[in-house]
Each structure stands twice: as structure tokens, then as C-alpha cells.
N, C-alpha and C positions, 0 to 999 in steps of 0.2 A: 751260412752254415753248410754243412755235407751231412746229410742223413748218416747216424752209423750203421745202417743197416743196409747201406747203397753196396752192392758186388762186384766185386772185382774179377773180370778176366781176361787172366794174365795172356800176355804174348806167349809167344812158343819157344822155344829157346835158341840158341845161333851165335854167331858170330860176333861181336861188339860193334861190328861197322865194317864198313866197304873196305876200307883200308886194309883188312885184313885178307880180300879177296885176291886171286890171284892178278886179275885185272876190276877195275875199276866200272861197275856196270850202268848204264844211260837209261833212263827210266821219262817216255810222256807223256804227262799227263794234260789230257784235255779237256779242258773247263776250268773257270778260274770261281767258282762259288763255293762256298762254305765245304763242299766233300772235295773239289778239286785240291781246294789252299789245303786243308786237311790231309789228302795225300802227301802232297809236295811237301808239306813239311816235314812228315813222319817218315820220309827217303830222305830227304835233303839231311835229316839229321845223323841218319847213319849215314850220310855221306856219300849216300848215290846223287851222281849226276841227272840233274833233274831238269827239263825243259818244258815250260805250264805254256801250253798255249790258252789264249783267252777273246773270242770275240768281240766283244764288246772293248772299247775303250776304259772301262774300270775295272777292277776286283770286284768279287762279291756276287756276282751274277743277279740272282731273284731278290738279294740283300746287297743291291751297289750302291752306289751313289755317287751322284754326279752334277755339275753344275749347270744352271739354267741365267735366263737373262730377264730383268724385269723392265718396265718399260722405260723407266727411269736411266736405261743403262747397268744401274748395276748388278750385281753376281749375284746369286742365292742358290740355297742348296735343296736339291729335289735327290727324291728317291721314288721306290716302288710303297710306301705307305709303312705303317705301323707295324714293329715287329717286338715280340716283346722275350726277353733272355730269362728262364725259368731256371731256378735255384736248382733243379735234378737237370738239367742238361750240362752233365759232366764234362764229358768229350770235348761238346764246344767252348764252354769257359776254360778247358785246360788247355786247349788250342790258344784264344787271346792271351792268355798269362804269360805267351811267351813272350809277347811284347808290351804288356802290362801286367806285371806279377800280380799286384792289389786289386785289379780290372775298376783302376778309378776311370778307366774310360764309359762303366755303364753304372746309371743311379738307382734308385728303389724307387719302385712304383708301388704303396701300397696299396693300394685299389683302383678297382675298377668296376663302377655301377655296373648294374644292367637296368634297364629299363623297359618297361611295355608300353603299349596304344593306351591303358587304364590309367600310367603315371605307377604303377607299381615298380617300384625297384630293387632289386638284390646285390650285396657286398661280398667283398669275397675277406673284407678286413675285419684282424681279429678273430679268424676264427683257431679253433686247439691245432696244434701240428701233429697230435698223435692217430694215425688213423685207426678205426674208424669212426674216432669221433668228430672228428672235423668232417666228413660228411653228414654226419647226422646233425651237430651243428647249424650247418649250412641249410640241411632239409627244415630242422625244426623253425627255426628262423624267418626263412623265407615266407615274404607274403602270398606266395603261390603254390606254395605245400604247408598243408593242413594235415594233423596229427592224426585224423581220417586217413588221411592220403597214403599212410605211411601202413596203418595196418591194411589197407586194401591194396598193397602190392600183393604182385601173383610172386611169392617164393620159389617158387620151381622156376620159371621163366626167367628170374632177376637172380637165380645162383649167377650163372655164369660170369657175373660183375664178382660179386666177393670172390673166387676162384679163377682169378685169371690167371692164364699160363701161356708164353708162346714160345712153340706156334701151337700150341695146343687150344687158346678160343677163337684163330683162325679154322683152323677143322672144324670150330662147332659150330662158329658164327660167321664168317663169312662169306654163306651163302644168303642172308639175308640183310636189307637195310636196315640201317637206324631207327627209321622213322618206324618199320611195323615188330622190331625190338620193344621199344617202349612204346610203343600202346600197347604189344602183349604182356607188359609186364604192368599194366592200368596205370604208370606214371602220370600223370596228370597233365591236361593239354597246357596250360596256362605255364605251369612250371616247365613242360618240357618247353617250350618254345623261348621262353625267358633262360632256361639255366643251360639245358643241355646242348642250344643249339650253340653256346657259346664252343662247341667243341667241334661241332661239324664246321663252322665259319674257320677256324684254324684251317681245314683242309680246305676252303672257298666252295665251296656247296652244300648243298641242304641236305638233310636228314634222310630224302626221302635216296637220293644217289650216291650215300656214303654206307662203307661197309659195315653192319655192325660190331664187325670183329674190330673192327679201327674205333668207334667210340666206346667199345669195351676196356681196350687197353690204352685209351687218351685218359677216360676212368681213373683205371689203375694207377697208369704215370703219375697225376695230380692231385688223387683223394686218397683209395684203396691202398696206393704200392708206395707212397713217398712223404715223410713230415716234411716235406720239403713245402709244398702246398701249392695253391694259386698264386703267391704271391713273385713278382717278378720285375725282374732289372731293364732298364731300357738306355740305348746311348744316347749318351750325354752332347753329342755332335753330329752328324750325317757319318753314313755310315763309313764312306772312303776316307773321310777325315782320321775318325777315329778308331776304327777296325784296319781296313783291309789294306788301305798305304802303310800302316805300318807292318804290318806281317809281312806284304809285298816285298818291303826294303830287308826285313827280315830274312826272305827268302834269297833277296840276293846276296845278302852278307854271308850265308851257307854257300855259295857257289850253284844256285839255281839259276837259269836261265828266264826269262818270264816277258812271255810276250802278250801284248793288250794287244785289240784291233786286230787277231789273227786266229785265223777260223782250221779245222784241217776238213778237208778234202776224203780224206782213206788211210785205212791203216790193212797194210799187208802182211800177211806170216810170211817168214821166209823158210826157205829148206832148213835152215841150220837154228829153229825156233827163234828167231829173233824176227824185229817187224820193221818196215817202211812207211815211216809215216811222211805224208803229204799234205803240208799247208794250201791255203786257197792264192798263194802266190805262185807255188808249183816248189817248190823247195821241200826238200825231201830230206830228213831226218831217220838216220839207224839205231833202231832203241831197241835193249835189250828187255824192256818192259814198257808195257803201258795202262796206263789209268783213262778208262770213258769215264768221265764227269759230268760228262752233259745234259742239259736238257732233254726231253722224250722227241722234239723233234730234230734237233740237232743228230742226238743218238741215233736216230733212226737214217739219218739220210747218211751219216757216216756209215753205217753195218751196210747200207745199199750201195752204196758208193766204193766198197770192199767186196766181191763177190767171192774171196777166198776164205775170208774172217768166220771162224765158228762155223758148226753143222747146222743142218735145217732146221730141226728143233729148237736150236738156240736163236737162230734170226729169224723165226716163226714166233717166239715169244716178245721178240724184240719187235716187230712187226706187228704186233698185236697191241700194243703199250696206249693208252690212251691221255688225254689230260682232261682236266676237270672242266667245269663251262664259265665262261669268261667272267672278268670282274672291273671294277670300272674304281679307280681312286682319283679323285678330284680334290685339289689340293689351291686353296683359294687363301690369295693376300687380300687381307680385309681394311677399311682404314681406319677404322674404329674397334677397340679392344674388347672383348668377352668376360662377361662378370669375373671377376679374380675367383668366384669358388667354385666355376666350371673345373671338374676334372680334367685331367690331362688324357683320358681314355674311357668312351663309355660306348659300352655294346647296349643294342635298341632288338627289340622283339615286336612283332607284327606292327614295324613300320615300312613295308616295304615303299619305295629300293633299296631306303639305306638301313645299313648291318653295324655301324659306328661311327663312331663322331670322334674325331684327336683337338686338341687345340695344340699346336708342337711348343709353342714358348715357354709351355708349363716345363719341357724337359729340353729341348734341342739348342744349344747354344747359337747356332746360328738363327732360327727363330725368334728367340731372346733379343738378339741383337738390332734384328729388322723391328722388331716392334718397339722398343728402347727407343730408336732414332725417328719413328713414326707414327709410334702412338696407336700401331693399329695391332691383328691378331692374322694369326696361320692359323688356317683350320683344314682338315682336312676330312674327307669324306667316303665313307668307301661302300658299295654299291657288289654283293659276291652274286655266285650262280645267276647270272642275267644272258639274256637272249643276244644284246648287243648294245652299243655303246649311242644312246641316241641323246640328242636334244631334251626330249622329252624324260628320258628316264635322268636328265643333269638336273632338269628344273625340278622334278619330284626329289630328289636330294636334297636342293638346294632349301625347298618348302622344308622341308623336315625338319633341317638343320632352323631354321623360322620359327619352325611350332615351339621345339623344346629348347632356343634360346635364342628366346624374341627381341633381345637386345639387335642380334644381327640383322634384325630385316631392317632396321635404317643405315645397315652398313655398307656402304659403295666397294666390289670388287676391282682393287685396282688391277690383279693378275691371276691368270687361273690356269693351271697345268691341270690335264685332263689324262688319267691313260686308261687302257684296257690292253688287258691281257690273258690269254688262256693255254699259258704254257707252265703252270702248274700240272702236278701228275694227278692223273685219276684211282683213285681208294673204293672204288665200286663194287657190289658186292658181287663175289665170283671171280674177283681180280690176282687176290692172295696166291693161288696155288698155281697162274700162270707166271706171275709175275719174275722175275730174271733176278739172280741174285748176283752175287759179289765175285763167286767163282764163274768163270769160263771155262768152256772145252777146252783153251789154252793156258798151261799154267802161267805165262809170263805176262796174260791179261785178264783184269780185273775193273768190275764196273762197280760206280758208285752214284749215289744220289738219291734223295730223300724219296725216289719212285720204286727203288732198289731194294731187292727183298734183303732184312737179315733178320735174324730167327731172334732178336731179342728186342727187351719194353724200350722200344726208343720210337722218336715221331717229329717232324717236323725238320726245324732245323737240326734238331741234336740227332736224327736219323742221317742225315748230310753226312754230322760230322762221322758220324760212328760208323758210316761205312767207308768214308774218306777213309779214315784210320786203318779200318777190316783191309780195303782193299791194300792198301801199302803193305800192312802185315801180311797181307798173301803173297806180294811179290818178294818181300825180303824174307821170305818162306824159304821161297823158290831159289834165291839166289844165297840161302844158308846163313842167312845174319838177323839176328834175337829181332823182335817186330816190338810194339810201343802196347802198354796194358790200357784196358778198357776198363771203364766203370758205370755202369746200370742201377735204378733203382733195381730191388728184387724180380726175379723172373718169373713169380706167383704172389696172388694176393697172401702179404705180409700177414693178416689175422689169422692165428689157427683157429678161435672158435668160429669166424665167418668161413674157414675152409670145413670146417667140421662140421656146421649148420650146412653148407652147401652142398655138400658126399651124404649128410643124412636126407637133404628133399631128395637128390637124384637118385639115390637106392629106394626110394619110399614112393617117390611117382612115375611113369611108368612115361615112356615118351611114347 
């Protein structure tokens, strides 16, 4: 479904296409994940010449996927872990529709437990779509919020959820974390750490080094601002199979250029506003525009690597950029299968290391398969905000995965892919007001990626896309040809009587 209440905004007006221009303009964009592909395609469709450099050998970057070898010889399919496609992430489902109208390439997940160290667990199925009562729903229900619980919130402290606006509860909330958020608002320890931390682990850190202003508006996105809900589609394949080689091929049938395995070096301004960009081969490319997609550390060593690129101010915020702290997914072939009515996703509350449990054959086709012919299960395990990737903290995972399905511990690991990574961006509070948006000192360059600021309720992957898009529509600004329309849940909390309860606490109590 699509929220009717989901807003529309529209591109700018221009030109129909490049065709129309007087020459034909060259546009590169670097980085091949969810805002890169998102660029390039929303040029490539008006028809600029487009050249996607991509480091890595696949598409998709933080969301690739790629293939690994089992011991047996043969092939299986690894990625970076569980990701899951929410019903309000506009942008990016109308990005895949181009190469899948129906998007039968991703299935419905309708739940996903959570669980505690007590065995208590919360659902997210079933509940109303209209908010807000599918929050209250949720609260009243839950075994770790009690109808106590609810009258002893502090109302002055917890407007700011029912009243979200951005960038307006970045100004108010951004200087503080999560975590001293809700306990100002007397949320409940047992519920937050079961319900709300399911929203900071989306960013892979804890409560206490995420911004409040970011689980305000993850909030809004999924209760407050959307009927859209919790509930959410996951692919039905690995993700290069079924996303990103098709768009890939996509991009080339537009006349994109798309290079894997190729890194750049620098991007120069020239006198006459156009740029030189420089691969890590030395190959040097004349672009009339360009799109940063990259990662926070890639991004940074290109703006250094550049000494002409942007004023101080701008390579001083760029320079500043930080990412979040590392996280460890461990992805184990089992030889023996996991009860059939183990979910296919379930997040865990004070069980540290681990943060969730997948079993993939419930949804991934290729998983499906290996277990078909072998009788066993893929599970996988993910381990966020951790110091580093040890021994020690594998075998506490693996215990974990034991305690709450003790079927596995007689089950022999035939193969175990291990990663860690910490090149997700950092959402820390005080982060907002420096962080680098979409626009550059340069018009003819424009940065994108879910670290990247833009002033509206988007997060996660759908922040990818939505500035992937922003960023295109700035260049086909620039170069006078119509840019592609964007779609958001609302830009304030949807309730007027929670906005009107929330303007009467803040006139009434006194900060």
C-alpha cells in the first residue's frame, strides 16, 4: 500500500531531457550503493551521459552482494547481513520498479519478535495502521509497558515525539542522546531496551551515542508520521542477484557507463566549472558534473586527495564526518535445520553481544536451496556497537544463538563467514548541524549518502535513496532540465490533536 497522506515533492521544472540541450552533458558519479545507483539513474534517464565508478566488484555497496565458496567447493551467497525494505521507503522501491514494476523481487516479512534475558517478547504483527494508535497499540500490549507506564510519562519531555518536524526536532533534539531522551521522558527500562533499541540497532549503535533527534524522527517514520507501519519486505534472493545486477544492466541499456573494481583518486574544478576526475588507474575523465556517493571514508580521502574541491568550511565538515563503532555479522552453515517455527528475524534485548538472530532459508532463495540439498540451516548473527571483532565475543554469539534455540547446539558448523565493519556513518548527538548536505560550493557537484544531510523524514536506506535523487535533481538543476519528484511520509507529526496536546504542554511548562 502507499500511505495517502505520504507528500509529494515535486522536481523543479526544465527541460525534458538532455536531448534538448545544446550539447549533451557527462555527469560521475562515484559510488555504486543505493544513492549512487539512485543518481545514475535519475541522469541516465534524462539522458545525461553517465559514468558510476564503483570500488568494490559488485553493486550495492553496504547492501551488495557477492559470492563466497564452501568447503565442499561450491558457490553460496554472502552479503553484509539483514536488511529489511519498509512499506514508507518511497524513493527506494520506486528506484527497483524500474527493473521490477510488481517488486516480486522482495517478500513480506510480517513480524519480527523481539525478545529479552526474561523470555519476554514483543510483535510488531497486527497491529492498527492508523496512527496513533498503532503506537498505543503496541505500548498497551507489550509485556514491558504497563498502563502505569503510560500515565507516568513526563508529557512536556515526550511532546517532541508527537510534534516532529525536520529540521525543526534536530534544533531541539540533537544535542542530546537517546538514551538520556527516554529516561527523561520515565520510558520504562525493560521496554526501552526491548522496543526502542530496535531503532538505534537500525543505525548499529546504542542509545547512549545516537542522536535523539534521529530516534525521534525513526519514531515518526514508522508509528507517529506513517500507516505504513513496522511491517516490511525483505529480498527474496541475495541482494546482487536480485536488486542491483539488474538495475546495473539497466543502467547500461540508458547508455551509462559502470565501472566495478574502480576506485577514483580526485576530483578537480576546472576554470571553465567543469571537473577532472581521476581513477585509481590514473585515467582521467572530463565531467560536467559530479555525484560523491561514497562512503565517509572513501569521501574523505577523495576531498583530500582534491586540494582545490570546495572552500574550507566545506572540507572542514567533510573532515569532521565520523562513523559509527564497528559491528560483527557472522553468518554460519549449519548441518542440521532449526525448528520450522523459528522466525526468519528476531531482535534480542540484554543479551549481549548479540543484537539478532536471521535464519535466511525462511526468505533467501539461495539459502532455501543449500538447505533443500543438505538438510541443514543458514543462520546468521549480528553482534552492533562492539569494541572489536574477537574470538571471544564469536563464541558469546554463538552461546546465545544455544540458549534461545537449543536445537543448534548439537548442530556441527560446516562454514562460517565472519565480518566486521565500521564504515557505517555516525548519527551522534551534535552531529546534525555539522553534517554536509546535498548542495556544494560547486553547483555542478553534489554529495549523497545516508550520512548526508537533507532537511526531510527519511533514514536509513530510503535516506541513500532520497538523496541519490536530491543530488541528480541538483545537477539537472544546474544544467536546466525538469529533475525526478520525491515522496516522504509527512514532514510533522500527522495527529493534530497530539500536535495540539504538544503546543498546549510547551506553552504551559516552562523549559
Amino acid at each position: 500500500m502507499n500511505d495517502p497522506r505520504r507528500v509529494l515533492h515535486p522536481a523543479a521544472p526544465g527541460l525534458p531531457g538532455a536531448a534538448d540541450l545544446v550539447s549533451r552533458p557527462t555527469v560521475a558519479v562515484v559510488g555504486g550503493g543505493i544513492a549512487g545507483l539512485a543518481a545514475a539513474t535519475a541522469l541516465a534517464e534524462r539522458g545525461v551521459a553517465v559514468r558510476l565508478y564503483e570500488r568494490q566488484p559488485y553493486l550495492g555497496g553496504r547492501v551488495g552482494g557477492w559470492q563466497t565458496q564452501l568447503p565442499d567447493g561450491t558457490s553460496a551467497a554472502m552479503n553484509r547481513g539483514f536488511h529489511a525494505f519498509f512499506r514508507q521507503y518511497y524513493n527506494l522501491r520506486d528506484l527497483l520498479r524500474r527493473v521490477d514494476p510488481t517488486l516480486s523481487m522482495l517478500g513480506p516479512l510480517d513480524d519480527y519478535p523481539l525478545v529479552d534475558a526474561r523470555g519476554r517478547r514483543d510483535t510488531f504483527r497486527g497491529l492498527p495502521r492508523t496512527p496513533p494508535f498503532n503506537a498505543m497499540a503496541f505500548a498497551l500490549r507489550s509485556p514491558t509497558f504497563r498502563v502505569r507506564d503510560l500515565i507516568r510519562l513526563d508529557a512536556r519531555a515526550a511532546a517532541p515525539l508527537a510534534a516532529v518536524s525536520v529540521p525543526g526536532t534536530y534544533d531541539e533534539l540533537d544535542h542530546q542522546d537517546a538514551e538520556s531522551f527516554l529516561r527523561d521522558i520515565n520510558f520504562p527500562d525493560a521496554a526501552r531496551h526491548l522496543a526502542f533499541e530496535v531503532f538505534s540497532r537500525s543505525f548499529f549503535t546504542r542509545p547512549a551515542k545516537l542522536s535523539a533527534a534521529e530516534l525521534a524522527t525513526m519514531f515518526h517514520i514508522y508509528f507517529l508520521g506513517s500507516s505504513e507501519g513496522l511491517v516490511f519486505d525483505v529480498a527474496t534472493s541475495n541482494f546482487d542477484a536480485a536488486l542491483w545486477n539488474p538495475l546495473g544492466s539497466y543502467l547500461e541499456r540508458l547508455g551509462a557507463r559502470v565501472q566495478t573494481g574502480s576506485s577514483v583518486r580526485s576530483v578537480e574544478p576546472t576554470a571553465d566549472n567543469a571537473f577532472v576526475v581521476t581513477d585509481d588507474a590514473g585515467e582521467q575523465l572530463r565531467a560536467d558534473g559530479v555525484v560523491l556517493a561514497a562512503d565517509v571514508s572513501a569521501l574523505q580521502a577523495i576531498v583530500a586527495g582534491s586540494p582545490a574541491l570546495g572552500d574550507p568550511g566545506w572540507r572542514g565538515r567533510i573532515g569532521r564526518l565520523g562513523t559509527a563503532a564497528p559491528f560483527v555479522v557472522q553468518r554460519l552453515w549449519l548441518d542440521r535445520a532449526v525448528r520450522s517455527d523459528r522466525p526468519a528475524f528476531m531482535g534480542t534485548g540484554g543479551l549481549p553481544p548479540l543484537d539478532n538472530i536471521s535464519v535466511l532459508e525462511r526468505y533467501e532463495r539461495e539459502a532455501a536451496e543449500w538447505c533443500s540439498r543438505t538438510g541443514g540451516s543458514v543462520v546468521e548473527l549480528h553482534a552492533y556497537s562492539v569494541d572489536e571483532d574477537t574470538p571471544a565475543l564469536r563464541e558469546a554469539s554463538i552461546a546465545r544463538m544455544h540458549a534461545l534455540y537449543p536445537e543448534t547446539a548439537q548442530a556441527r558448523i560446516v562454514h562460517e563467514e565472519t565480518l566486521c565493519r565500521n564504515d557505517c556513518p555516525r548519527l551522534a548527538p551534535g552531529d546534525f548541524a555539522e553534517r554536509p548536505s546535498v548542495h556544494t560550493p560547486h553547483p555542478g557537484l553534489a554529495l549523497a549518502g545516508d550520512g548526508i544531510r537533507i532537511d526531510l523524514p527519511v533514514a536509513l536506506m530510503e535516506r541513500a535513496a532520497t538523496t541519490g535523487i536530491s543530488a541528480a535533481n541538483t545537477l539537472l538543476a544546474h544544467f536546466g532540465v525538469k529533475g525526478h519528484d520525491i515522496y516522504t511520509v509527512p514532514v510533522r507529526g500527522r495527529s493534530p490533536v497530539l500536535r495540539h496536546l504538544a503546543g498546549r504542554v510547551e506553552r504551559r511548562v516552562p523549559r
